[in-house]
N, C-alpha and C positions, 0 to 999 in steps of 0.2 A: 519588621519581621523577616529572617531570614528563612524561605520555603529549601523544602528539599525535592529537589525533582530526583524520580532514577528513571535511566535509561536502559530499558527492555531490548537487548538482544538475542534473539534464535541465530543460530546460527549451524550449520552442516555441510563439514569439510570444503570449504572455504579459506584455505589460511591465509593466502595475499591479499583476498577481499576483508575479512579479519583485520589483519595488519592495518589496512588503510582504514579501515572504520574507526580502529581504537585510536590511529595517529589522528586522525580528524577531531575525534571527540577532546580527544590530551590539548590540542589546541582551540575551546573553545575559548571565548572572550566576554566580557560583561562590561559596557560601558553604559547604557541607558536604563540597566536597571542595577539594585542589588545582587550583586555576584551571589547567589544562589548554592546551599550544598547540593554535589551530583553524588550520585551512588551510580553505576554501571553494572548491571545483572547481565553476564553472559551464560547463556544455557546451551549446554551442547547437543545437536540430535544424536551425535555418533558415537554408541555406547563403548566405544573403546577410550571415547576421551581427548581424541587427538588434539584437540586446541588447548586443552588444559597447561600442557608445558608453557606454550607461549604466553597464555594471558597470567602465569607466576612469574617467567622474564620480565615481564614489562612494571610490575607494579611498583618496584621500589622508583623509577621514573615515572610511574600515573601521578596527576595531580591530583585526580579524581577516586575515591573508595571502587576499590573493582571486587565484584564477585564473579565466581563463576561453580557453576553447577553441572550436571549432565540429565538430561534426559532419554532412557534407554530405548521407550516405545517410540515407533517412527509416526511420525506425522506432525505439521507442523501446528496444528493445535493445541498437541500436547506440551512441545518445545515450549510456546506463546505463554501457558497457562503456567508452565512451571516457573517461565521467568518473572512473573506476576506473582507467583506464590513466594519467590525469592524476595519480593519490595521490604522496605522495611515499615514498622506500623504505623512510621508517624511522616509518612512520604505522602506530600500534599499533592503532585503529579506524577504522572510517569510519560514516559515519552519513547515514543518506538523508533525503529529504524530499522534496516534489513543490513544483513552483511555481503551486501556486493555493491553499498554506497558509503560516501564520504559527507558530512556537515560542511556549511559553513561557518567559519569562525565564530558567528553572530545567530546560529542556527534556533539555539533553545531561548537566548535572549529576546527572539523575536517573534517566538512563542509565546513567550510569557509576556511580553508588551500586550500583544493583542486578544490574549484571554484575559488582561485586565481591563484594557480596556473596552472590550464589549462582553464582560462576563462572560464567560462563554465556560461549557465544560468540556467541548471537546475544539480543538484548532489543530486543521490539519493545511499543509503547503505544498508548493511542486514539487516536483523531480526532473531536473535537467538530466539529458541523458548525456554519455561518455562512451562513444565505439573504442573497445579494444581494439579492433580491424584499424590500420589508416584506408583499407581499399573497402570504404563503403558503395554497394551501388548506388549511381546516381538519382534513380531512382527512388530508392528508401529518403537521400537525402530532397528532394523534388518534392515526395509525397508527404514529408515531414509527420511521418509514422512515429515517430519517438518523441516528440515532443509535446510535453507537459500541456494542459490546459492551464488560462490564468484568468483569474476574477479580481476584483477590485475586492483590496482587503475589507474584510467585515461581512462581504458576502456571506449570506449565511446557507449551509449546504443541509441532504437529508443523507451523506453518509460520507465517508472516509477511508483511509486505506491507511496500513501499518507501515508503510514505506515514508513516511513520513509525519507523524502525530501526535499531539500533545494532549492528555487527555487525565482531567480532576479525579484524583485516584476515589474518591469518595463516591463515585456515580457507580461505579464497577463492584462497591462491596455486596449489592444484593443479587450478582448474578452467580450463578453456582450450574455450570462450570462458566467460566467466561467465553471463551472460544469454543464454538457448541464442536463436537470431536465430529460430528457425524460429517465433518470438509475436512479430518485432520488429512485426507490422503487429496481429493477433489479439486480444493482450496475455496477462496472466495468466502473465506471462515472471518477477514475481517469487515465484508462487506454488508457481513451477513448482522456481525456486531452492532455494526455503527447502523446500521437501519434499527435494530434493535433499539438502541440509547437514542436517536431520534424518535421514535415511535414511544417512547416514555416519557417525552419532555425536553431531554436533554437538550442545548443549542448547540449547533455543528458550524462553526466559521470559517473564513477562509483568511490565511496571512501569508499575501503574494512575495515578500519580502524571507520569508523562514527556508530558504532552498536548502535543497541536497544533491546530488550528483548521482544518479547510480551507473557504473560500468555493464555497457550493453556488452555480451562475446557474438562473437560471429553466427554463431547458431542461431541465433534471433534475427538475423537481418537479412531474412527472407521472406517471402511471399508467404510458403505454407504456415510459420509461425502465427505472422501479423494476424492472417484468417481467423487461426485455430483462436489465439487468443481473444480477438472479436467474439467470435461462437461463445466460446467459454465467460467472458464476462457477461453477454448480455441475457445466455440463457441460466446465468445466476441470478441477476437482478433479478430478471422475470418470474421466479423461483420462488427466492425470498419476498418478492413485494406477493404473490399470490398466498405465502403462506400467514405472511404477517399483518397484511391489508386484504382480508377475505371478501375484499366487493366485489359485487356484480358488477356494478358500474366502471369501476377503477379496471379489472380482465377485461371488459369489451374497449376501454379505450390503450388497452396494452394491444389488445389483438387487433386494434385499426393500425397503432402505432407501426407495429412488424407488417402490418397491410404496406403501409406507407415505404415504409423501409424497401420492402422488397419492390415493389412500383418502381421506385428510384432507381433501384441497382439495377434493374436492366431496361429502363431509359437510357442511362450512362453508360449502357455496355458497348452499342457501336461507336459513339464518337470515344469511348475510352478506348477500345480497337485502336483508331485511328488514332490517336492522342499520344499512343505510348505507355506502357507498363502502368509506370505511376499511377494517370487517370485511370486505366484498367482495376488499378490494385484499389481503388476509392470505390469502383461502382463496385465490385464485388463486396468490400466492408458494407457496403449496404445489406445485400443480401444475405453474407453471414450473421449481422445483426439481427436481419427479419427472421431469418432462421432460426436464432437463439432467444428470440424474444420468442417463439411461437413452441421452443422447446421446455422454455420456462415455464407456458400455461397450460403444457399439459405433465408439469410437475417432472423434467428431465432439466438433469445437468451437465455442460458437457465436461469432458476429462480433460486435467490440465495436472501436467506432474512438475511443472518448475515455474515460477510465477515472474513476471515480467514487469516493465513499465506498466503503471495501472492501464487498461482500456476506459476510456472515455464513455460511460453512464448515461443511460438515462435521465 
């Protein structure tokens, strides 16, 4: 049986991230499994259309079926939602990716290895990071801020992130909308998903072998970023899991948890003093975490208007 996976791209004015995304994908490879048909949905946010030109250039050298679409409203749930509405109906997966990373050759091959072999309906993988910068500070490199979490494949997880995931188009037909709009601006709209599909049953795995690369710019590789996006991811979880998992029991051990958090971060605050930025930059992520865990349960999101390397979960 030859499946048809399509690859869901948002994408907004981005063209060199663009570029390398579609060359990545034009070179994927299939040796461990059946060479699979791809479809490639690109949806534009930018209602002028700008990528349009480029992704008609490239198709007569795609080896791959490419669409592309625009979506005029801003927000990247709508963008998401539309390139889902673009699937075709007899498309057995879809599989995401952002346009400011690149596959590896073996990307979706190693996706579809490991949702066969532990069923699974959702398989998501890491994200190696790429400095545009060569003058990263020491620092950021020290405190190894950018770098991916890894589990032993099959690990099985309670959510996922769009920057990387393979997901049985069949699970997603009874959600209407699928990406809830109300994080089209926020975000944290896939985190919010995939707590969703696990909270229904669905199996969430993990396939340490499935990599991507995303291009980190300079503007990320700082102190106030790393914070902000700590804040922001952990007072999403704590957000969604209140809204989704309404126990008593499950908030009071959220609100020991951000107890705990914050304890930590200023234990480590004077030997991180003394230690150097890096340790400095760790005890703090504690506290922004306890922070954003405790803005969670009083039902606050924080603001995030460009979405980064995932932050690391609960």
């Amino acid at each position: 049986m030859t499946f048809l996976v399509s690859i869901c791209i948002a994408t907004y004015k981005r063209p060199d991230g663009l570029k390398r995304l579609l060359d990545g994908i034009n070179q994927l490879s299939f040796n461990k499994v059946q060479r699979p048909n791809l479809e490639v949905i690109v949806v534009d946010n930018d209602s002028s259309g700008s990528a349009r030109d480029f992704c008609e250039s490239i198709k007569e050298n795609f080896q791959w079926s490419l669409k592309y679409d625009v979506e005029p409203i801003q927000g990247v749930t709508y963008a998401r939602n539309r390139t889902i509405a673009n699937v075709s109906l007899s498309s057995d997966f879809i599989a995401i990716i952002d346009d400011d990373e690149v596959p590896e050759p073996n990307w979706i091959e190693e996706l579809l290895l490991v949702q066969e072999e532990y069923k699974a309906d959702v398989v998501a993988g890491p994200v190696n990071a790429h400095f545009e910068d060569n003058h990263v500070p020491e620092w950021i490199k020290k405190g190894k801020f950018f770098e991916p979490k890894h589990f032993p494949t099959g690990h099985q997880k309670q959510t996922a992130f769009t920057n990387n995931v393979l997901i049985r188009t069949q699970i997603l037909h009874p959600l209407k909308p699928i990406f809830d709009e109300r994080y089209a601006i926020k975000g944290s709209e896939d985190t919010h998903l995939f707590m969703r599909l696990h909270k229904a049953g669905n199996k969430i795995v993990w396939a340490d072998e499935a990599v991507v690369t995303e291009w980190i710019p300079k503007s990320r590789t700082n102190l106030k970023w790393i914070l902000e996006r700590a804040y922001w991811g952990w007072s999403s979880y704590s957000l969604f899991e209140r809204d989704l998992y309404p126990s008593a029991k499950l908030q009071v051990m959220r609100f020991f948890k951000g107890i705990a958090l914050m304890i930590i971060g200023i234990i480590l605050m004077i030997p991180g003093v003394l230690r150097g930025k890096s340790a400095l930059a760790q005890a703090l992520l504690n506290l922004y975490r306890g922070a954003g865990t405790f803005a969670g349960l009083l039902g606050l999101q924080g603001d995030w208007q460009t979405k980064g390397n995932s932050e690391s979960l609960p």
